[in-house]
Backbone as JSON, one array per atom type, in Angstrom:
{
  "sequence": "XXXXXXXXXXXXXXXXXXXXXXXXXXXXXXXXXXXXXXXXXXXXXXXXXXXXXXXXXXXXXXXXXXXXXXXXXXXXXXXXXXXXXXXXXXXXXXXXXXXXXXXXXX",
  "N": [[0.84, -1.16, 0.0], [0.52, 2.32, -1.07], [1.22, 5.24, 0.44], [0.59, 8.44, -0.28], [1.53, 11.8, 0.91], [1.09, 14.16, -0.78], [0.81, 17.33, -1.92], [-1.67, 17.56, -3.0], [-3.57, 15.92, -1.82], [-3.45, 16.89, 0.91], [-4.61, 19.37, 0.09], [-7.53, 18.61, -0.37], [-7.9, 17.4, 2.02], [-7.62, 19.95, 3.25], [-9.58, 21.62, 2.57], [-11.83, 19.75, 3.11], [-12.16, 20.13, 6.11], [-12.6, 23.14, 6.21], [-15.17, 23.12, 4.95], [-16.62, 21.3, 6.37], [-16.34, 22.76, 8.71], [-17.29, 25.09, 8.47], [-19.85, 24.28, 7.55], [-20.86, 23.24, 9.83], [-20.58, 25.17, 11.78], [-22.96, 26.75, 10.87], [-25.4, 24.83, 11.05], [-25.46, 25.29, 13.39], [-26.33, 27.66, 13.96], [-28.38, 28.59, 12.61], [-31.9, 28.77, 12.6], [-34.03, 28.04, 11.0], [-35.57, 25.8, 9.19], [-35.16, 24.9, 6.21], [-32.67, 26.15, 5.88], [-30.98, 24.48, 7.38], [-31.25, 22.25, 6.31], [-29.73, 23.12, 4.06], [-27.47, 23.26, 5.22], [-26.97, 20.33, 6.24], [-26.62, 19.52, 4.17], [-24.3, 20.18, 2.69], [-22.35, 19.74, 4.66], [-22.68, 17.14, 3.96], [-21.1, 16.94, 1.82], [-18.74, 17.65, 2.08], [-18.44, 15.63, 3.68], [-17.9, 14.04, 1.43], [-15.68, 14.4, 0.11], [-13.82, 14.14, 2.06], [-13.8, 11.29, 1.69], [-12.94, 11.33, -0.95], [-10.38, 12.4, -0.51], [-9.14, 10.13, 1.38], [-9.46, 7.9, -0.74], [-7.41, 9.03, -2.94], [-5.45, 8.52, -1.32], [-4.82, 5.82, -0.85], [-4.94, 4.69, -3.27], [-7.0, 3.97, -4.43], [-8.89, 5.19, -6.66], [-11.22, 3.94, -7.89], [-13.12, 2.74, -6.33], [-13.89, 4.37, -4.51], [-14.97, 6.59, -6.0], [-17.1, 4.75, -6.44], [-18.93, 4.52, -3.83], [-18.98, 7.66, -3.29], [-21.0, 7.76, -5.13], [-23.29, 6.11, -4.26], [-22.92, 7.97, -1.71], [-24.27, 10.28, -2.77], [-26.39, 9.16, -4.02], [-28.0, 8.4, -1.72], [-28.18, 10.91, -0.46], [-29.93, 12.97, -1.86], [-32.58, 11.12, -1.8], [-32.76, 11.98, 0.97], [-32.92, 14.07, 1.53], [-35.3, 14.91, -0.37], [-37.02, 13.99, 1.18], [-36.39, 15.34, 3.7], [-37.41, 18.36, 3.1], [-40.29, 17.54, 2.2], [-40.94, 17.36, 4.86], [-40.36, 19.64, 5.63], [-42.38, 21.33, 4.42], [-44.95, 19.85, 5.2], [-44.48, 20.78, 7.94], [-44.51, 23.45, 7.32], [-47.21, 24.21, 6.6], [-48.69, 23.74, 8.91], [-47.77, 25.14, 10.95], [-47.15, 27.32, 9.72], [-44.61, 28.78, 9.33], [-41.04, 28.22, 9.23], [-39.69, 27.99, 10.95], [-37.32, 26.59, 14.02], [-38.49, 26.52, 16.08], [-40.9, 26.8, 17.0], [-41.66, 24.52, 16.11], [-42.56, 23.22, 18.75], [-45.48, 23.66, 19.46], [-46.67, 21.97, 17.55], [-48.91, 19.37, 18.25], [-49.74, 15.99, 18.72]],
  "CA": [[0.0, 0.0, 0.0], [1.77, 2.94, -1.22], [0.57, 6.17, 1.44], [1.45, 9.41, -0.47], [0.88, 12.71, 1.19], [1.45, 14.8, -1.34], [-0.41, 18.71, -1.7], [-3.27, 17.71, -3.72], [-4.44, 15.35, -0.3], [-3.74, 18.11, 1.81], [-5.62, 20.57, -0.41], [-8.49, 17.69, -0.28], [-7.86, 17.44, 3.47], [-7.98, 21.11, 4.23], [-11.35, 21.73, 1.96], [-12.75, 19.06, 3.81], [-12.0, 21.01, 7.4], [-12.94, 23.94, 5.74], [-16.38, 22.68, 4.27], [-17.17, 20.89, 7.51], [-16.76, 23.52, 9.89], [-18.74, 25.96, 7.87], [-21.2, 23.44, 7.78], [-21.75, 22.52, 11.3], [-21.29, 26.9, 11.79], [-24.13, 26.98, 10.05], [-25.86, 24.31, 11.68], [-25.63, 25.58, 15.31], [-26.47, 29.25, 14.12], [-29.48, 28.53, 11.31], [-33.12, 27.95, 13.2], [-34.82, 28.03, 9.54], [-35.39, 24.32, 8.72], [-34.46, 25.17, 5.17], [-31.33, 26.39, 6.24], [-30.65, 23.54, 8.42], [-31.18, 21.02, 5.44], [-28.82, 23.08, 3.44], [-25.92, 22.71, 6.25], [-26.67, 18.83, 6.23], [-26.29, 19.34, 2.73], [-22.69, 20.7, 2.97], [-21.67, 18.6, 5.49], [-22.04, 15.47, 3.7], [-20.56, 17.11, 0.51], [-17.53, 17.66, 2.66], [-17.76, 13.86, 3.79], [-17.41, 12.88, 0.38], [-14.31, 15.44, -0.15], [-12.92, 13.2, 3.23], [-13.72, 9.84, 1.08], [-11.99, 11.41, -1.98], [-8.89, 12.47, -0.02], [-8.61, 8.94, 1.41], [-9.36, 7.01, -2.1], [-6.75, 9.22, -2.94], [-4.02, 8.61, -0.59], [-4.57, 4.7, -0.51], [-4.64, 5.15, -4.51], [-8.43, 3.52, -5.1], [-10.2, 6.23, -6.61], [-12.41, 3.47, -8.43], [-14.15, 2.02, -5.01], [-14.1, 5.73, -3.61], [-16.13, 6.87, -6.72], [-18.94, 3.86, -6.03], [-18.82, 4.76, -2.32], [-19.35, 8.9, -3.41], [-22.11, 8.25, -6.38], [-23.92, 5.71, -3.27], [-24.2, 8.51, -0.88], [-24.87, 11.18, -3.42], [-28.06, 9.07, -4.11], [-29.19, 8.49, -0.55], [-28.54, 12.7, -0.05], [-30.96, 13.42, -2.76], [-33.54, 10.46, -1.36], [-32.87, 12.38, 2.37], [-33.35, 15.53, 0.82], [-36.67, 15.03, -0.57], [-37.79, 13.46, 2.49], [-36.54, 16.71, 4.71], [-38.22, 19.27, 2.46], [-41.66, 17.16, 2.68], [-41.37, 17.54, 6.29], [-40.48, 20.93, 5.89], [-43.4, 21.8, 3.58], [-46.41, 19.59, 6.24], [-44.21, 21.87, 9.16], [-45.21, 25.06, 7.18], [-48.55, 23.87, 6.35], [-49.24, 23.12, 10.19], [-47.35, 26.41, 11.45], [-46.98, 28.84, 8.77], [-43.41, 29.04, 9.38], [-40.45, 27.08, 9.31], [-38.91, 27.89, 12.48], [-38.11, 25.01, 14.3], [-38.71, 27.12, 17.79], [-42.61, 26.85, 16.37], [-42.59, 23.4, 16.31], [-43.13, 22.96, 20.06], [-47.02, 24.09, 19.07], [-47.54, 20.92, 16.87], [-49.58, 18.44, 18.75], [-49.75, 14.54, 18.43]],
  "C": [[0.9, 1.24, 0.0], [0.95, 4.34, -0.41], [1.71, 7.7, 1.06], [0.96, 10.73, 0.36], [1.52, 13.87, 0.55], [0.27, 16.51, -1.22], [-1.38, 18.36, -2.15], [-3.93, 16.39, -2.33], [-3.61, 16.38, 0.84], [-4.3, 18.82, 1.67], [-7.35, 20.12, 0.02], [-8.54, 17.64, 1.51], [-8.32, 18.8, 4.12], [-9.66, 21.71, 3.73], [-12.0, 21.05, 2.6], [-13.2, 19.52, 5.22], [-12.73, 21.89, 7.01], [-15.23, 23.95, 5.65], [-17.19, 22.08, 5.49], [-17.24, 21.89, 8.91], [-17.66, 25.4, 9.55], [-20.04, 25.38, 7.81], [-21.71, 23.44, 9.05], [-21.8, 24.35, 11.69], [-22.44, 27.18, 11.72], [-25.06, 26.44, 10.55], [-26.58, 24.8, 12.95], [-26.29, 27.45, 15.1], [-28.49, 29.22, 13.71], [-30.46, 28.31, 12.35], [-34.03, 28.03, 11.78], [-34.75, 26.37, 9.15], [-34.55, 24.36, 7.51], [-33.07, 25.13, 5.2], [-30.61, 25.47, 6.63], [-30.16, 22.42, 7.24], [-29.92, 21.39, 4.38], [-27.53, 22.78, 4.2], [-25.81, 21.6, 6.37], [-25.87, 18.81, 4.85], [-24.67, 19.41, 2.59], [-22.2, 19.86, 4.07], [-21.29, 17.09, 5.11], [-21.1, 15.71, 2.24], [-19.0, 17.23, 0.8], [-17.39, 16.33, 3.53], [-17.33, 13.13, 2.61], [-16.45, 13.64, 0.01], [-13.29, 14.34, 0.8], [-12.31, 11.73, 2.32], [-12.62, 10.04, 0.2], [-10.59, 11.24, -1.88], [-8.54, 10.92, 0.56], [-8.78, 8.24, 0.23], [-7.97, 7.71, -2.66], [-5.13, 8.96, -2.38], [-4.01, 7.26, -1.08], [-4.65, 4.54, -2.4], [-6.24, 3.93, -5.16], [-9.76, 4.53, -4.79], [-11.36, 5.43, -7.23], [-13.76, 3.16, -7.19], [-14.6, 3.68, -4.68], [-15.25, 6.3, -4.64], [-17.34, 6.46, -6.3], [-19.25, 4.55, -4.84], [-19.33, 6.44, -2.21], [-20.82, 8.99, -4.08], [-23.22, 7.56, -5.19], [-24.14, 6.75, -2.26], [-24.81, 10.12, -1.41], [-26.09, 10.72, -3.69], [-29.04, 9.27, -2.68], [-29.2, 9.61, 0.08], [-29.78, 12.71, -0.66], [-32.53, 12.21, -1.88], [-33.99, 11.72, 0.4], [-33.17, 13.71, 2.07], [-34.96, 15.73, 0.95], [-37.01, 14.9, 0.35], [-38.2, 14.96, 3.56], [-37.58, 17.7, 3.96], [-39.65, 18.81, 2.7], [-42.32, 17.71, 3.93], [-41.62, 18.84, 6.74], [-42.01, 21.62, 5.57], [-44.94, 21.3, 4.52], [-45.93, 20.48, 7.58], [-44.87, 23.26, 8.91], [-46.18, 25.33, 7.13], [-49.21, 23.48, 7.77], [-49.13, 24.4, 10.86], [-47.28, 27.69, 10.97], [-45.82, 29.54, 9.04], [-42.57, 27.86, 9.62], [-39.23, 26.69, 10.4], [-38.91, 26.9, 13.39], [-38.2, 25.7, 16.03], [-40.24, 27.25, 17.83], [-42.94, 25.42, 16.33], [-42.68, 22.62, 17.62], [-45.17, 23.36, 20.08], [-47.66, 22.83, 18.42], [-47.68, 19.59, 18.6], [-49.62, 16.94, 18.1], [-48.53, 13.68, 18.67]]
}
């Protein structure tokens, strides 16, 4: 196993830092559901930056691809899902604040 650490997996390494702590920033600040779903969003886009930089180092970018295009589908599946929720939250509250959904009942 040949373990290079050359700049382009450090560049990949520091984008990933980068990308993840703007994400979770974002996270802890955002009360807008919307908002919220886009910071998941970015968070996992900077897990698959993590994957890249390791397929990279260990030098199998073919597996790392499958392993990126797999959870690029089940984002988009988790996606839709959040937005739904968002959309019966707004339709219940008339906002998408999640400090509003202490009001829903059941």
């Amino acid at each position: 196993m040949n373990m290079t650490f050359d700049p382009m997996s450090l560049a990949l390494f520091a984008g990933f830092l980068a990308v993840l702590s703007a994400a979770i920033f974002s996270l802890l600040k955002v009360r807008n559901m919307l908002g919220m779903l886009i910071a998941t969003e970015v968070m996992t886009k900077g897990v698959t930056l993590l994957l890249l930089c390791a397929g990279y180092i260990n030098g199998s970018i073919e597996l790392t691809q499958t392993f990126i295009v797999t959870i690029i589908v089940i984002e988009a599946v988790v996606a839709v899902v959040a937005v739904g929720l968002a959309v019966s939250v707004y339709r219940n509250t008339g906002s998408l604040d999640i400090r509003n959904l202490n009001k829903l009942n059941g």
